[in-house]
RODO-2510 file (C-alpha; in nm, 4 decimals, decimal comma):
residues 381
     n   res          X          Y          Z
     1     x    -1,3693     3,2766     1,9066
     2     x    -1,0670     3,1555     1,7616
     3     x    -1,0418     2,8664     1,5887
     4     x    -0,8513     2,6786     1,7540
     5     x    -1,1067     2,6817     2,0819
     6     x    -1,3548     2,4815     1,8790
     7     x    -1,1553     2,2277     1,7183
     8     x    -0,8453     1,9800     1,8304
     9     x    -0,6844     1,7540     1,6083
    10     x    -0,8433     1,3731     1,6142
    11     x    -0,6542     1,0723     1,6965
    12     x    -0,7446     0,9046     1,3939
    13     x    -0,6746     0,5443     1,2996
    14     x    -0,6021     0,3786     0,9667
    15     x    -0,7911     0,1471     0,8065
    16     x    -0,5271    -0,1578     0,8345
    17     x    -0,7402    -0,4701     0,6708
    18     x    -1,0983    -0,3533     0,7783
    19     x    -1,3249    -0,2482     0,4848
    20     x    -1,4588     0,1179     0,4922
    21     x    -1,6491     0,3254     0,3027
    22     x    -1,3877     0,5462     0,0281
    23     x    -1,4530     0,9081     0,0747
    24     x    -1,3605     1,1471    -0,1697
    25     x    -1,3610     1,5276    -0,0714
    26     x    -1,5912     1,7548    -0,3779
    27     x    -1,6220     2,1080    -0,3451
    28     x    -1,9741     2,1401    -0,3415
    29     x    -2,1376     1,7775    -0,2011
    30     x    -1,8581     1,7723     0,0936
    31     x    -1,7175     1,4004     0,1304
    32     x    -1,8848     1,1433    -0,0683
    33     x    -1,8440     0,7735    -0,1583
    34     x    -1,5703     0,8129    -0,4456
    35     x    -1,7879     0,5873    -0,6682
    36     x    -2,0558     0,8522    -0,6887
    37     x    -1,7507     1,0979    -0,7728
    38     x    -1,5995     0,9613    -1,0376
    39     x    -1,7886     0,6670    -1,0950
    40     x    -1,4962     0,4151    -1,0722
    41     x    -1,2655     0,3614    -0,7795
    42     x    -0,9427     0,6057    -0,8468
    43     x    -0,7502     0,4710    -0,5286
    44     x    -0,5173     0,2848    -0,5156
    45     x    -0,5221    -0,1177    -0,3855
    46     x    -0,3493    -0,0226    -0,0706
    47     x    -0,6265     0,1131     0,1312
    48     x    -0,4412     0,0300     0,4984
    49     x    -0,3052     0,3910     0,5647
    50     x    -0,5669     0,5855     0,5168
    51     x    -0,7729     0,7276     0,7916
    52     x    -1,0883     0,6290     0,9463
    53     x    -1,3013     0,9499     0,9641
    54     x    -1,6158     0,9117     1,1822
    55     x    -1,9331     1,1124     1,1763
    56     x    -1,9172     1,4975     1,2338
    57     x    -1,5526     1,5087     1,2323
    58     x    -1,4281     1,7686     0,9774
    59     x    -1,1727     1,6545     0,7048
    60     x    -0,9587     1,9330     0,5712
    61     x    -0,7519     1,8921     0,2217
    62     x    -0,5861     2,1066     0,0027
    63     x    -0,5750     2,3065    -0,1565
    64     x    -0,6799     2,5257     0,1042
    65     x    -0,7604     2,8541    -0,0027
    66     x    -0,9992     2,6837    -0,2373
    67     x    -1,1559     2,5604     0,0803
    68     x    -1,1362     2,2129     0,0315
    69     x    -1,2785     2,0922     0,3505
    70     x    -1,5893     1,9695     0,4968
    71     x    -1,7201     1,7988     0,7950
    72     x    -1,8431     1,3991     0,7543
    73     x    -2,2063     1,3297     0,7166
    74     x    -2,2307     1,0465     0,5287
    75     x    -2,1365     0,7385     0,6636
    76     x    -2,1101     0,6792     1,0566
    77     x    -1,7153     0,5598     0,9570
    78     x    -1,5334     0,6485     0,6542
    79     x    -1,1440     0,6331     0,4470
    80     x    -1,0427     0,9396     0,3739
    81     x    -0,6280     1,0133     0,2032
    82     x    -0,3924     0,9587     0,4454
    83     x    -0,3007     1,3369     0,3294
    84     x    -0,6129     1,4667     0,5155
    85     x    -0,5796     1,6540     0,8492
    86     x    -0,8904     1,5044     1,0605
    87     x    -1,0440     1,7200     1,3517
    88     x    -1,2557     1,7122     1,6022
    89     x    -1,5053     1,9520     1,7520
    90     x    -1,4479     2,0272     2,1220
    91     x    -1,8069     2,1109     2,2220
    92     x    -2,0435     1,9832     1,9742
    93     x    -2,3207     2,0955     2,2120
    94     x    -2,2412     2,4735     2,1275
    95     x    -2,0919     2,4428     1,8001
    96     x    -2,3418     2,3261     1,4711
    97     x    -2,1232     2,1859     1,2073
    98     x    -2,3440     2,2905     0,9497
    99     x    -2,2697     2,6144     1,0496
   100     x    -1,9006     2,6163     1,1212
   101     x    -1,8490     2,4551     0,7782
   102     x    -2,0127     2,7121     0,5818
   103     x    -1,8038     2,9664     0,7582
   104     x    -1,4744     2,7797     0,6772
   105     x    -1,5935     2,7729     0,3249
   106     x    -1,6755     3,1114     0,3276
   107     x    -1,5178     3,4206     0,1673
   108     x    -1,3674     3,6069     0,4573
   109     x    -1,2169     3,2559     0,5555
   110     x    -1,0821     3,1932     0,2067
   111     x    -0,9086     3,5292     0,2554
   112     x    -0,7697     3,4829     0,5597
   113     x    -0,6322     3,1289     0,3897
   114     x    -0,4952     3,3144     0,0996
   115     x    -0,3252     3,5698     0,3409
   116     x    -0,1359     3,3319     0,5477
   117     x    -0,0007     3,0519     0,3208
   118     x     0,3241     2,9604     0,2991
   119     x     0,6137     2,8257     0,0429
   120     x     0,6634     2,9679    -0,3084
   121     x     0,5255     2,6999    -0,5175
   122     x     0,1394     2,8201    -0,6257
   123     x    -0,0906     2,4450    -0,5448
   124     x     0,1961     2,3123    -0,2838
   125     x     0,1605     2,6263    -0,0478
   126     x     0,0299     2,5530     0,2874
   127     x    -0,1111     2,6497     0,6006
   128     x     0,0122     2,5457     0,9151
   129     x    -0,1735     2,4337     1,1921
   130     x    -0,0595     2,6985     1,4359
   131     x    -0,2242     2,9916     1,2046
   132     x    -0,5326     2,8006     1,0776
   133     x    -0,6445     2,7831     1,4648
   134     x    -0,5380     3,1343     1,4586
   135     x    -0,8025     3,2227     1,2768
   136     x    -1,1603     3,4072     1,4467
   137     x    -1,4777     3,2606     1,3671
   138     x    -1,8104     3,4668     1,4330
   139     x    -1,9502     3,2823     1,7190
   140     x    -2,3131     3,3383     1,7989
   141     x    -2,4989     3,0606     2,0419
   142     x    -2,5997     2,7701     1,8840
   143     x    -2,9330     2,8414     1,8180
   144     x    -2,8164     3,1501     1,5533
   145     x    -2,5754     2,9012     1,4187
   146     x    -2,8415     2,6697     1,3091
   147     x    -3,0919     2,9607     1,1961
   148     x    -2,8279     3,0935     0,9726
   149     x    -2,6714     2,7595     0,8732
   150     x    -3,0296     2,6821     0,7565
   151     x    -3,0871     2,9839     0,5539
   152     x    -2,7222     2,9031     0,3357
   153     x    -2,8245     2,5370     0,3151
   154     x    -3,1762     2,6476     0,1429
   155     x    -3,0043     2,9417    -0,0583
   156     x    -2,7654     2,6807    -0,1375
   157     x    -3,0141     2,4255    -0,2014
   158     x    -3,1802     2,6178    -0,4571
   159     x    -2,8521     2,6975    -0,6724
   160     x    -2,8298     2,2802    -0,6798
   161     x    -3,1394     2,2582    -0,7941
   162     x    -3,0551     2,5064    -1,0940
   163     x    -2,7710     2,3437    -1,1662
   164     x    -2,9203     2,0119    -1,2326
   165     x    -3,1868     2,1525    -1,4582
   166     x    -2,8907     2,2786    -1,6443
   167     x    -2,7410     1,9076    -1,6714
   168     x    -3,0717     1,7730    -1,7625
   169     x    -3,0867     2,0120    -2,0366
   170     x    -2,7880     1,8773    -2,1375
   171     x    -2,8539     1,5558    -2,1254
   172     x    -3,1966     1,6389    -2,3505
   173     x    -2,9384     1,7674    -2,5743
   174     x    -2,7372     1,4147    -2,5797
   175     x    -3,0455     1,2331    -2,6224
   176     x    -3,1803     1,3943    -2,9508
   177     x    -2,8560     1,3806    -3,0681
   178     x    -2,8676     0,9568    -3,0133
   179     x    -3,2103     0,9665    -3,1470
   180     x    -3,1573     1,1286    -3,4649
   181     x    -2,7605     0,9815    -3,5351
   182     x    -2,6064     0,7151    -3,3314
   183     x    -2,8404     0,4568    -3,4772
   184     x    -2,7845     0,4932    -3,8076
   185     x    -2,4015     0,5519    -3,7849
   186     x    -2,2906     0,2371    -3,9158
   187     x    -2,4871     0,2872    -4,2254
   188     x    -2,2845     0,5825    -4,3449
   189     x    -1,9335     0,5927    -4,4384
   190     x    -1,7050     0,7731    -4,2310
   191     x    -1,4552     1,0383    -4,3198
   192     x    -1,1454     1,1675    -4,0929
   193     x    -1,2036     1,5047    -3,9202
   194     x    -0,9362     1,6685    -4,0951
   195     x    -1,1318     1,6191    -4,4006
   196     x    -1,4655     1,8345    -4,2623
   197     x    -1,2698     2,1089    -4,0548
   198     x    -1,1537     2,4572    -4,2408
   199     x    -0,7934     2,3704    -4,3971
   200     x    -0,5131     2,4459    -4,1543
   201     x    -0,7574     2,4859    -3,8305
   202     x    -0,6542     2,2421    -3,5597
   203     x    -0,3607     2,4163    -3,4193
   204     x    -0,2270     2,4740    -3,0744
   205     x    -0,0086     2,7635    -3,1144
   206     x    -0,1723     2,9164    -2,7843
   207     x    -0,0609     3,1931    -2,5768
   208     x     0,2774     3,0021    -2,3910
   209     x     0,3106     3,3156    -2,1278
   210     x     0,0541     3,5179    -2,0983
   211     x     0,1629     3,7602    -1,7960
   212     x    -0,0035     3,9296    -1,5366
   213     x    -0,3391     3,9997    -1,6237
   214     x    -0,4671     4,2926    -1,8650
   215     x    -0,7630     4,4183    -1,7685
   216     x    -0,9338     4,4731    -2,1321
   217     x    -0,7424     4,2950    -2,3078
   218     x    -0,7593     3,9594    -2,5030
   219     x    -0,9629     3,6318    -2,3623
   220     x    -0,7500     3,3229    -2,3716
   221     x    -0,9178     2,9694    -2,3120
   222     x    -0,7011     2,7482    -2,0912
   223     x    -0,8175     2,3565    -2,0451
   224     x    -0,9247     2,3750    -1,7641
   225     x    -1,2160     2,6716    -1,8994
   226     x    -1,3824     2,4322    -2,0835
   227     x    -1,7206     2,2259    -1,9314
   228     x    -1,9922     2,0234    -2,0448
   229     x    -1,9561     2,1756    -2,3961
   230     x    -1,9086     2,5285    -2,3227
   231     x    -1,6548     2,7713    -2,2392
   232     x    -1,7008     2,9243    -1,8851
   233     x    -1,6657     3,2953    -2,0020
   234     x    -1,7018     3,4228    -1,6613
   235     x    -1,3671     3,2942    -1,5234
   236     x    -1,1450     3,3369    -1,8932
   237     x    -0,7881     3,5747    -1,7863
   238     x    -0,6847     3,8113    -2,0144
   239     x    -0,4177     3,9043    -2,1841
   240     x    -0,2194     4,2416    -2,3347
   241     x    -0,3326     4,2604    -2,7068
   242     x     0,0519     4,2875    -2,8490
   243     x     0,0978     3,9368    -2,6818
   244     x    -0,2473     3,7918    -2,8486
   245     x    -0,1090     3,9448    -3,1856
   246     x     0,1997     3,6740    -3,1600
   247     x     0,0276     3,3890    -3,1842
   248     x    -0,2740     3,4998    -3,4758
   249     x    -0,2468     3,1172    -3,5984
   250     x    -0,4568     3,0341    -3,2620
   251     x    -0,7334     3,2848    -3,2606
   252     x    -1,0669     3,1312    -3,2358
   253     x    -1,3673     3,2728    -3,4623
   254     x    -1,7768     3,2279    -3,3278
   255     x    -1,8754     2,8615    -3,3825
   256     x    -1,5525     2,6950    -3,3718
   257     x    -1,4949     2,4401    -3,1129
   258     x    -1,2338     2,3991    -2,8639
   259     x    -1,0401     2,0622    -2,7474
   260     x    -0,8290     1,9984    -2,4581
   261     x    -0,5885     1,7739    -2,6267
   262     x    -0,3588     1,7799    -2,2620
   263     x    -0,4709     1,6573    -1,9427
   264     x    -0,8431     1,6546    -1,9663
   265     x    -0,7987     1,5331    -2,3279
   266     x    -1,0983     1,5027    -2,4910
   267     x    -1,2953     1,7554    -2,3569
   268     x    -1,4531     2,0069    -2,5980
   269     x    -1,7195     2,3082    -2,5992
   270     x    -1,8240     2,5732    -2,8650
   271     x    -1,6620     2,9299    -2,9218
   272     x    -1,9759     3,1360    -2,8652
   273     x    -2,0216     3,5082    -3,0218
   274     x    -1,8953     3,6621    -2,7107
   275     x    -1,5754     3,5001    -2,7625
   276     x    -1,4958     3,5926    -3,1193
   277     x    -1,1313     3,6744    -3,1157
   278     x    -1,0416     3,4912    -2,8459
   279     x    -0,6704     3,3106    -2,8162
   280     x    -0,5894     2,9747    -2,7211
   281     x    -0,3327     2,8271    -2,4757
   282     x    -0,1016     2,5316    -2,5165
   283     x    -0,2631     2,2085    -2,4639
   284     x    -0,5962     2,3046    -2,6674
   285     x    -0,6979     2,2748    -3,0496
   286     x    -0,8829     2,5082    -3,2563
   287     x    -1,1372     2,3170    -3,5027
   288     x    -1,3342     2,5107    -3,7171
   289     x    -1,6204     2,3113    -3,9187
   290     x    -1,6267     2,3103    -4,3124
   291     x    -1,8823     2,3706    -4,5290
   292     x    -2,0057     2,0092    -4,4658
   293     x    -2,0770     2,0038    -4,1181
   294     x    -2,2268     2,2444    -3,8537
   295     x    -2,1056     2,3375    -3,5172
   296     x    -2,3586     2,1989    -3,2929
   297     x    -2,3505     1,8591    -3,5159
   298     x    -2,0025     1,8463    -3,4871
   299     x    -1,9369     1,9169    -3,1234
   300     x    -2,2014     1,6404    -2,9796
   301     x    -2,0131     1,4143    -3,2193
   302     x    -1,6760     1,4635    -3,0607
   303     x    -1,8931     1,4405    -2,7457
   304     x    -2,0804     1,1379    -2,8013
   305     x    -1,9339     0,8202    -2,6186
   306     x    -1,7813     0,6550    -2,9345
   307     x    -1,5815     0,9720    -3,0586
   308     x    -1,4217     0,9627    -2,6978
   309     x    -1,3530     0,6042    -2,6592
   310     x    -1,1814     0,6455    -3,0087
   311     x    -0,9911     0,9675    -2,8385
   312     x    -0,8913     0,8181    -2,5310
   313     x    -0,7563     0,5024    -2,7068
   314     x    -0,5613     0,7758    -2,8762
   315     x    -0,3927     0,9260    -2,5681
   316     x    -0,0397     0,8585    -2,5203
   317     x     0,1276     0,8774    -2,1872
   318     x     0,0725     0,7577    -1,7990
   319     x     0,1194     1,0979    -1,5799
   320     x     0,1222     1,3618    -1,8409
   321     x    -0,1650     1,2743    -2,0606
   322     x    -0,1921     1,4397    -2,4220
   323     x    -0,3535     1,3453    -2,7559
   324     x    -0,0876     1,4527    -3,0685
   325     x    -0,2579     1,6855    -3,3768
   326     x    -0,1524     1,4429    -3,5836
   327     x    -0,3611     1,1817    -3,4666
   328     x    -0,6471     1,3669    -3,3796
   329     x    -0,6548     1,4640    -3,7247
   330     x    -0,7708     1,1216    -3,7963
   331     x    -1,0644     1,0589    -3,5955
   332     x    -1,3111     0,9055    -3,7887
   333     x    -1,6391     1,1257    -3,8266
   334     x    -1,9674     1,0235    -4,0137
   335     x    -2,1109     1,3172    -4,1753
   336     x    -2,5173     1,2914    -4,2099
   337     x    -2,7364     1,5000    -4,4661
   338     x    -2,7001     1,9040    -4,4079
   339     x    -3,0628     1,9232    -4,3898
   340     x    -3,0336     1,6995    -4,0920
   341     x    -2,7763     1,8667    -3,9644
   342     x    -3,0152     2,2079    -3,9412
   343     x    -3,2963     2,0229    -3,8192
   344     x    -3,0644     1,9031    -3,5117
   345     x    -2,9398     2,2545    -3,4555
   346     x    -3,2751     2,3960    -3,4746
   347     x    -3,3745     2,1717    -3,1798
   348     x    -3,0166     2,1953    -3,0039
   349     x    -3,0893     2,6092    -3,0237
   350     x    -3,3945     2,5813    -2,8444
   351     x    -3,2522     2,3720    -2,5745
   352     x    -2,9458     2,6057    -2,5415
   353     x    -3,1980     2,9115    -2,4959
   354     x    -3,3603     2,7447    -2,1920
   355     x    -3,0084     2,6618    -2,0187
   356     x    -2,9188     2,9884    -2,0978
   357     x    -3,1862     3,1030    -1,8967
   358     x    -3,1362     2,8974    -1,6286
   359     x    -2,7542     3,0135    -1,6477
   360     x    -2,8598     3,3570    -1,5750
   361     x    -3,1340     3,2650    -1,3303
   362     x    -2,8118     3,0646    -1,1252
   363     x    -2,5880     3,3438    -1,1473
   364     x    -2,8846     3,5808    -0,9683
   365     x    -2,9018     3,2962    -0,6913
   366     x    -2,4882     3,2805    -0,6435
   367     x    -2,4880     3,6296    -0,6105
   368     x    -2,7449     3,5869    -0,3550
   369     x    -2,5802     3,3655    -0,1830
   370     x    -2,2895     3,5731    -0,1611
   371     x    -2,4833     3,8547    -0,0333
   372     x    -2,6249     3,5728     0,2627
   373     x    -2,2577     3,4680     0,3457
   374     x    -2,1087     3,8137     0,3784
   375     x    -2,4183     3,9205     0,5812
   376     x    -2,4722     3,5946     0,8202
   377     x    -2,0893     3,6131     0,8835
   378     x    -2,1177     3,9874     1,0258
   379     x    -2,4248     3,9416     1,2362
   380     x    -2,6461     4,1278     0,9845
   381     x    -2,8393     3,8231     0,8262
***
């Protein structure tokens, strides 16, 4: 069926001076209050022009071909950004939403997004409305829907479940580090962190244009790579070696730690073996430990909440956000015993064993789930 005979645009209206629910759109939870998002409210006062969204109508975004879309489950009548297309099913008696969601969030949609978007500018291209109902969806009877939109939800159910192991692990992580520092802080003197870092380390000479990419070639860590503390190998571009070689000031060693001092300033993770040699882009440091401090002590310091209210106090500018060298070179850092240093990375290592076997354990279920999508999407699941 084409697209285009299950859905119709929705007459939606705006939210004027009635109170709604705020929705914010997430790429794996669908639409959900935006306090459980970001844990603040990001919108603006002006609520009045954004759109009322009511149950089971599907809210589509942008970008796109990163499938930002989903339909609404969560309240019976939610805001959503007036930038939202809003549609409506045409026969919800013959079409699950569970179903036709995962579809439009599947690869062979994505595709078929990436295929037809238009305008030259890369996160301001577009589809219009005339193509996306264009598009074919596989369309068994409803009963099939459900069966297979049942078997992605469990699939997809069981990734979730991996992935919050993984952030309690982390948090386990945070914890011992509060037990055995953050209480005793204030009884040690602090020194800045340019004092405990390798002279001459906290650069951000990083790879300015790094061309198409070079398969074999040199790992460079952008900003956005880096996540709750370490660097997501799996998605890292590469680069052609004689461009790497220009900017040797930036390459990153094993155990050095990585900052987003742009943007998502204040964010840091750990250079892990696999990564030795690496380059850096603009908008990141490089800070390599001294002899007084150890990696894993170092980098839940810069993590722990008073190291990033002291950051974020530091950040200078409204819209484009960025933390200078200079200042960053300052941050005051408390620097406990080395033998309780090692006792905290003893226990930190045998936390970071069991996520990393939960890491692997999650990639095994995503490429399962990939395997279920391509299959329930060509009648073979």
């Amino acid at each position: 069926m084409k697209l285009g005979q299950l859905i119709e645009a929705a007459k939606v209206g705006r939210a004027g001076t009635e109170a709604y629910p705020l929705l914010s759109m997430t790429m794996r939870q669908g639409l959900i209050p935006q306090g459980e998002k970001f844990k603040k409210r990001v919108a603006g006062a002006d609520l009045s022009q954004y759109k009322v969204v009511q149950k089971d109508q599907l809210v589509v975004g942008f970008p796109i071909d990163e499938a930002v879309l989903a339909f609404q489950r969560t309240v019976p009548a939610g805001i959503v950004s007036p930038a939202y297309a809003v549609w409506n099913l045409k026969n919800r008696s013959a079409t699950d939403p569970a179903y036709l969601e995962r579809f439009l969030k599947s690869p062979l949609a994505i595709e078929f997004y990436k295929a037809k978007l238009q305008g030259s500018t890369a996160r301001r291209r577009s589809l219009p409305n005339p193509i996306f109902l264009d598009m074919e969806v596989p369309y068994p009877p409803v009963r099939e829907q459900r069966r297979i939109a049942a078997i992605l939800d469990k699939a997809d159910e069981l990734r979730a479940n991996r992935r919050q192991t993984i952030a309690h692990l982390d948090t386990l992580t945070q914890s011992i580090f509060h037990s055995m520092f953050e209480e005793t802080q204030h009884q040690r003197s602090s020194v800045e962190l340019a004092d405990v870092v390798a002279p001459g380390t906290i650069v951000t000479y990083g790879i300015v244009q790094a061309g198409e990419e070079f398969s074999g070639g040199i790992p460079y860590i952008r900003t956005g790579d880096l996540s709750d503390g370490r660097i997501a190998a799996e998605k890292l571009r590469r680069t052609d070696p004689a461009i790497a070689a220009k900017f040797e000031r930036s390459r990153v060693s094993a155990g050095d730690i990585v900052m987003s001092i742009r943007a998502t300033v204040g964010t840091v993770a750990l250079v892990p073996p696999a990564l030795d040699g690496a380059n850096l882009t603009q908008g990141t440091a490089r800070i390599a430990p001294g002899p007084d401090v150890i990696s894993s002590y170092l980098l839940e310091y810069l993590r722990a909440e008073p190291s990033q209210r002291w950051i974020q106090r530091s950040v200078k500018g409204a819209t484009f956000k960025e933390i200078t060298l200079d200042r960053l070179r300052r941050l005051p850092v408390t620097v406990p015993p080395l033998e309780l240093q090692q006792t905290f990375a003893t226990r930190v290592a045998a936390v970071e064993r069991l996520k990393e076997t939960h890491r692997k354990h999650l990639a095994e279920l995503d490429a399962l789930f990939a395997s279920l999508q391509s299959r329930a999407f060509k009648g073979e699941l």
